[in-house]
C-alpha positions, 0 to 999 in steps of 0.5 A, a space after each residue: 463512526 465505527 468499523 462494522 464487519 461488515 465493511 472488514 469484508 468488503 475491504 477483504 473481498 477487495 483485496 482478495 484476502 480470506 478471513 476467518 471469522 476471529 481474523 474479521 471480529 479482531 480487524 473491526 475491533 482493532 480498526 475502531 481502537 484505531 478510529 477513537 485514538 484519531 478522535 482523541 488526537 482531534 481534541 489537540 490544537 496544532 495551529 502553532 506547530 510547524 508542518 514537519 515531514 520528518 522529525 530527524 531533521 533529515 534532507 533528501 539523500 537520493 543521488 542526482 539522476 545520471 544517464 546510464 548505459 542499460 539493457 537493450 530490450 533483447 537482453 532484458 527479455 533475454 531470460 523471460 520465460 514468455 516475451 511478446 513485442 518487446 514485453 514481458 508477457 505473464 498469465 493473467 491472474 486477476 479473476 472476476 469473483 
């Protein structure tokens, strides 16, 4: 299965990226590299290698949650150019092409 340019731009027009026609040309080839280094992978068995989130060994290392003391929504709102509610309010940015 391989990456046409077709497809490149349909992801970029999603994503609302401009690309040139170098930048399409070099992401399709450069997705298909990616695609037949995947198929190679598939050659080799791992039915005897043990699921692994990490190679290092490591343990979560987040905090434990606590209950803090935080702002009340007037001094969260408190520098916001725009407020509505109890909300930040922003201009809309998401235009239908």
């Amino acid at each position: 299965m391989a990456i046409t340019k077709q497809e490149v731009e349909k992801v970029a027009r999603l994503a609302r990226l401009a690309l040139s026609e170098a930048e399409t040309t070099a992401f399709s080839q450069q997705l298909n590299q990616i695609l037949v280094y995947v198929q190679k992978l598939k050659t080799f068995s791992t039915e005897d290698v043990e699921p692994t989130s990490t190679v290092l060994g490591e343990t979560n290392v987040f905090r434990p949650d606590q209950v803090q003391a935080s702002l009340s929504p007037e001094q969260a709102l408190g520098n916001a150019p725009d407020a509505e509610a109890s909300c930040f309010r922003v201009p809309k940015i998401i235009q239908e092409s």
